[in-house]
C-alpha positions as CSV (number, residue, x, y, z in Angstrom):
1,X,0.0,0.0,0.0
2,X,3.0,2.2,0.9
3,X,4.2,2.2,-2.1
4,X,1.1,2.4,-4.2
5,X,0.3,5.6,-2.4
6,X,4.1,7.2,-3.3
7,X,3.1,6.2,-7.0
8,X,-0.3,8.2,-6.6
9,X,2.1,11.1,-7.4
10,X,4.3,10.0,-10.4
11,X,1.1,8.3,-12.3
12,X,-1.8,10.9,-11.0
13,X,-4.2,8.4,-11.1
14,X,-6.6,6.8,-8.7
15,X,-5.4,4.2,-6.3
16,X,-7.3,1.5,-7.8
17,X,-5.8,2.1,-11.2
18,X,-2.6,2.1,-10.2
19,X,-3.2,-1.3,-8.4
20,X,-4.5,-2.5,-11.4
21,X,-1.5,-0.9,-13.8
22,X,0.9,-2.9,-11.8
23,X,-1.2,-6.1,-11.5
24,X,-1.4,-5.9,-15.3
25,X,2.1,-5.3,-16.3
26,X,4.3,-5.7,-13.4
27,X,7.5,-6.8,-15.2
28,X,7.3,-3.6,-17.0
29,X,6.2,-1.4,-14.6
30,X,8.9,-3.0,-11.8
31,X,11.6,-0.8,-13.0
32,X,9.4,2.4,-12.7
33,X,8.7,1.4,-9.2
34,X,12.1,0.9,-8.0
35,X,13.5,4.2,-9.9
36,X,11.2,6.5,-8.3
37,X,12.1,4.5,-4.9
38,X,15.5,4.9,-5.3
39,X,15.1,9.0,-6.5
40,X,13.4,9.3,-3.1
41,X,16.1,7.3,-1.3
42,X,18.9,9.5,-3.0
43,X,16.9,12.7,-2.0
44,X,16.6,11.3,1.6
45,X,12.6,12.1,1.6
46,X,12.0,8.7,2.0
47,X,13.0,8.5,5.5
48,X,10.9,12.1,5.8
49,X,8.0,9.9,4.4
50,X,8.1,6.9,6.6
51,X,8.0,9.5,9.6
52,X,5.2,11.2,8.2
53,X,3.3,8.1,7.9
54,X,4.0,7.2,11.6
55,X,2.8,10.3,12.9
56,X,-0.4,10.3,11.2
57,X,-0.8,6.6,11.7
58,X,-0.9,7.2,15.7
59,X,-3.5,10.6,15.6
């Protein structure tokens, strides 16, 4: 779910359509994935994420 919701940004599509992007073409869209992870790693805002997602998860 985690990282469905950080591809919410790069595709700008619905949740559900994104689920069903992936489940359709993973192979393909694998790659995608994993650059946009890494970008965010590299730009240390995933770490800002994760903590984001624990505060909000405990409110």
């Amino acid at each position: 779910m985690f990282i469905i919701k950080l591809m919410k940004a790069y595709y700008y599509r619905s949740m559900k359509r994104i689920r069903s992007k992936i489940g359709r073409n993973l192979e393909s869209e694998l790659p995608v994935i994993l650059f946009v992870l890494k970008v965010l790693y590299d730009n240390d805002l995933l770490n800002a994420i994760d903590e984001l997602s624990k505060i909000i998860v405990l409110k």
